[in-house]
C-alpha positions as CSV (number, residue, x, y, z in Angstrom):
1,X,7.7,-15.3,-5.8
2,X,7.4,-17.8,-8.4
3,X,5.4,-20.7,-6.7
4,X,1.1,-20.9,-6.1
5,X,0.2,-20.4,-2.8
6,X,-3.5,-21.2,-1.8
7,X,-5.9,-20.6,1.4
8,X,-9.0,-18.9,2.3
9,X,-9.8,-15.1,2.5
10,X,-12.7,-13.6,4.2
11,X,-15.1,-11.6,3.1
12,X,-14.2,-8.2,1.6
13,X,-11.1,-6.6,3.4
14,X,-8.4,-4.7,1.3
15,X,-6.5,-3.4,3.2
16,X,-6.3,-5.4,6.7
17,X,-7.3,-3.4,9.8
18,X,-3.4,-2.8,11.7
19,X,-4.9,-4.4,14.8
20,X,-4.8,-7.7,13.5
21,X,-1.0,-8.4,13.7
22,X,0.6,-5.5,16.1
23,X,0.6,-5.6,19.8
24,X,-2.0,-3.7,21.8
25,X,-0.1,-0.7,22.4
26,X,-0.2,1.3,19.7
27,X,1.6,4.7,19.6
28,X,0.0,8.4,19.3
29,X,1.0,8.5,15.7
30,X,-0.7,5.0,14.3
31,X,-3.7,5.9,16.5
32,X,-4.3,9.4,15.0
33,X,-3.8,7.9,11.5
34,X,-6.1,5.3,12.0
35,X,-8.2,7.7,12.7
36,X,-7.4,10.4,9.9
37,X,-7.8,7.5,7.3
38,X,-10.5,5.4,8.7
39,X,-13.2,7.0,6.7
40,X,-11.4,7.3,3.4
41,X,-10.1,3.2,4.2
42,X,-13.6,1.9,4.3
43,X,-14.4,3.7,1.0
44,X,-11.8,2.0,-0.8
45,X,-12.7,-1.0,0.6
46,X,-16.5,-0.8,-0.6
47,X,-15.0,0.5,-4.2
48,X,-12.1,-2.0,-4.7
49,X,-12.7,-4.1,-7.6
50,X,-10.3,-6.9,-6.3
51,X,-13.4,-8.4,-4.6
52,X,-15.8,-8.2,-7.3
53,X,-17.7,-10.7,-8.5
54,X,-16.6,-12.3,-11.9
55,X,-13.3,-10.7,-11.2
56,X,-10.6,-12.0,-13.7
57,X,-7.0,-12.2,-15.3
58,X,-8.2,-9.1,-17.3
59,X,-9.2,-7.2,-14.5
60,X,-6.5,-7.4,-12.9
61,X,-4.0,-6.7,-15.3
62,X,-5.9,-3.2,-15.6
63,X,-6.2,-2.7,-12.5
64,X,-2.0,-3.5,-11.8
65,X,-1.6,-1.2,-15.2
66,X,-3.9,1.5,-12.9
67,X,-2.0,1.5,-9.8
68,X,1.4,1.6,-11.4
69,X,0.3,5.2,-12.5
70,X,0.0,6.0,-8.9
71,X,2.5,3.5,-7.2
72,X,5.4,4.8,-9.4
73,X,5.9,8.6,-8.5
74,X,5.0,8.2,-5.2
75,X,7.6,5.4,-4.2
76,X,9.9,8.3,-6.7
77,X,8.9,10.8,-4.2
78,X,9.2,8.5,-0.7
79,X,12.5,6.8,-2.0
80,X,14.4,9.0,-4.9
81,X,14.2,12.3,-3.3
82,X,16.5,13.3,0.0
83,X,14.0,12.7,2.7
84,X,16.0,11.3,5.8
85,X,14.9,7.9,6.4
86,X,17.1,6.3,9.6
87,X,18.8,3.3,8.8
88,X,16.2,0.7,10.4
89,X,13.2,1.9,8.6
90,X,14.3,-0.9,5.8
91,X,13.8,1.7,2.8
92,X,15.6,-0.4,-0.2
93,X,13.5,-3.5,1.1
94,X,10.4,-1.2,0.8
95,X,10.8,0.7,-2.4
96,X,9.9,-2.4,-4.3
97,X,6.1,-2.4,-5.1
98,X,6.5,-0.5,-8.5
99,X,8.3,-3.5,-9.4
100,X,6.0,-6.1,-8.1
101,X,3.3,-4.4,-10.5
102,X,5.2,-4.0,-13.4
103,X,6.2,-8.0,-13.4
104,X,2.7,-9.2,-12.7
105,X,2.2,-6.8,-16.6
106,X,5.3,-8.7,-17.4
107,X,7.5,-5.7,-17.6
108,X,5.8,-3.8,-20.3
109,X,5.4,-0.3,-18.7
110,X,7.0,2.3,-19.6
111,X,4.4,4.3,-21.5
112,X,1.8,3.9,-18.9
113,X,0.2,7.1,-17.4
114,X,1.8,8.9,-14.2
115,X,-0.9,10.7,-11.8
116,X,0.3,14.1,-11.9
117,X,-1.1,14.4,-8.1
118,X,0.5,11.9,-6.6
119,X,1.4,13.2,-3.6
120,X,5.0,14.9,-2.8
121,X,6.0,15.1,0.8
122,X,8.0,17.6,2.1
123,X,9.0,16.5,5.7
124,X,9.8,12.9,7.0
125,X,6.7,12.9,9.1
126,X,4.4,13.7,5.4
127,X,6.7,10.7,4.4
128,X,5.9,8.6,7.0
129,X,2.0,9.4,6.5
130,X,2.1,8.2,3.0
131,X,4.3,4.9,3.6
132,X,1.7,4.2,5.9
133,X,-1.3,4.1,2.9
134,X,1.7,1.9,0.7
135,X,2.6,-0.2,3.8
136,X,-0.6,-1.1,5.4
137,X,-1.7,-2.3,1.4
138,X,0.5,-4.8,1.6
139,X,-1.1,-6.2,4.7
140,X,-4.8,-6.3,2.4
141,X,-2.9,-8.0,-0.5
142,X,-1.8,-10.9,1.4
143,X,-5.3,-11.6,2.3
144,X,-6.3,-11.2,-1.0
145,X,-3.8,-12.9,-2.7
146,X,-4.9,-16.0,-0.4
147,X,-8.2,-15.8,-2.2
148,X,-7.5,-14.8,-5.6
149,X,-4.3,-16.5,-6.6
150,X,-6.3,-20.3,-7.1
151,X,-9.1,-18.1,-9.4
152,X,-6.4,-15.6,-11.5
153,X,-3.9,-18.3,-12.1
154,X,-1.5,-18.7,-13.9
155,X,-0.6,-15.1,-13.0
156,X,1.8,-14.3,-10.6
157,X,0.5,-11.4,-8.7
158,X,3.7,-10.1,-7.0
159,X,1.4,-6.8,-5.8
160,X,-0.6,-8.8,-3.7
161,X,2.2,-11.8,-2.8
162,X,4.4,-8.6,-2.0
163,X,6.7,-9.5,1.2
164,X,5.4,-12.6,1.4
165,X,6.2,-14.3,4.7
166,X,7.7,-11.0,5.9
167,X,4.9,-8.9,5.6
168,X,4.3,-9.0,9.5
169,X,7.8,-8.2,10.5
170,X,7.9,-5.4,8.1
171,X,4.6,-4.0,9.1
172,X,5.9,-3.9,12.5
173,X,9.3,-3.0,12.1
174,X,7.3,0.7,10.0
175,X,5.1,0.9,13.2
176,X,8.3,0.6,15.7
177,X,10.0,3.6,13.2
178,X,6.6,5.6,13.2
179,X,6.3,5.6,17.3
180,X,9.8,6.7,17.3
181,X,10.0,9.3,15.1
182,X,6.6,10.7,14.6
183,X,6.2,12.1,18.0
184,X,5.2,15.6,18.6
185,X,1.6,17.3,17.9
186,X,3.1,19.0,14.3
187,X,4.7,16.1,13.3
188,X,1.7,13.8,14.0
189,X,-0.9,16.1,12.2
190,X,1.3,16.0,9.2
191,X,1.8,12.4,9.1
192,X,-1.9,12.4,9.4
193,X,-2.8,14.6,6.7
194,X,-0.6,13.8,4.0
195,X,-1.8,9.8,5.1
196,X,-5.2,11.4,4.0
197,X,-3.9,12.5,0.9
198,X,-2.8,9.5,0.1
199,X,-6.1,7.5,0.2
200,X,-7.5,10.5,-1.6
201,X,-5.4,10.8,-4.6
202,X,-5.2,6.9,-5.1
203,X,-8.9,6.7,-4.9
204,X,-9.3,9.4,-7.2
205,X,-6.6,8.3,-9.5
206,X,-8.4,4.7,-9.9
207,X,-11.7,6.2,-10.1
208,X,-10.8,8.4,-13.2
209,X,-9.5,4.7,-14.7
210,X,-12.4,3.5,-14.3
């Protein structure tokens, strides 16, 4: 993650709509989280100060500093706790954004504010819901990190670099998981709700930074 990368960005996405870089067929699961969250998406869009303009190396900082306070127990929650992941959902190669943020503040973090919110799910479909809101913002950062890295350097910006050239594979390889093992009406609904939750209480959490 060390070198610059440059290229062009268009105009205000955060997080990247799925349907840019997956097949057409998409499973019952992604299409009712789509839906669940497509309302709560396009407000964080409209509210995300990555695309503002005059938006600067401070800025960013706080808003990294911001994130962490959400980022951090809910990775704790998806990846410290006992939920079942199978074996090809990738979870060690996943439970690394935390980490990105914390080196783009240069590793100074500890006493930074937790949420005390941040979402807790109980089931592997809740889990799945909320990796979804984690996953699909690495998919927004890349984009963004096309257009901000020339303006923001020398920062590094390891949250929006994130997978770098294996964001794509890694965004498909969580939808393959999610059509297999998010598949009856319960499960779905749960994945869809605590996906909700997710955008809420990270748009909330921000807001009250602000």
């Amino acid at each position: 993650m060390g070198g610059r990368r440059s290229g062009c960005y268009p105009r205000r996405p955060h997080l990247l709509p799925e349907s840019a870089i997956i097949a057409s067929d998409t499973s019952p699961a992604l299409a009712a989280l789509r839906q669940a969250t497509r309302d709560l998406h396009a407000a964080l869009d409209a509210a995300s100060p990555l695309t503002s303009e005059g938006f600067d190396g401070s800025d960013y900082l706080a808003y990294v500093a911001r994130v962490i306070g959400w980022m951090r127990p809910v990775e704790r929650h998806l990846y410290q706790a006992s939920l079942p992941w199978p074996s090809g959902f990738a979870a060690l190669a996943r439970a690394q954004k935390t980490g990105w943020l914390v080196a783009d503040l240069g590793g100074d973090a500890a006493a930074l504010p937790e949420c005390p919110y941040a979402p807790m799910p109980a089931s592997l479909a809740e889990a799945y819901g909320l990796a979804y809101v984690c996953e699909g913002a690495t998919l927004g950062g890349a984009y963004l990190y096309k257009r901000l890295s020339p303006r923001l350097a020398p920062l590094p910006l390891h949250w929006l670099y994130g997978y770098g050239a294996q964001t794509g594979p890694l965004w498909k390889g969580f939808l393959a998981r999610l059509a297999e093992d998010v598949i009856t009406p319960h499960q779905i609904e749960a994945a869809a709700s605590s996906a909700r939750l997710g955008f809420q209480t990270f748009e909330r959490w921000l807001g009250e930074g602000r």
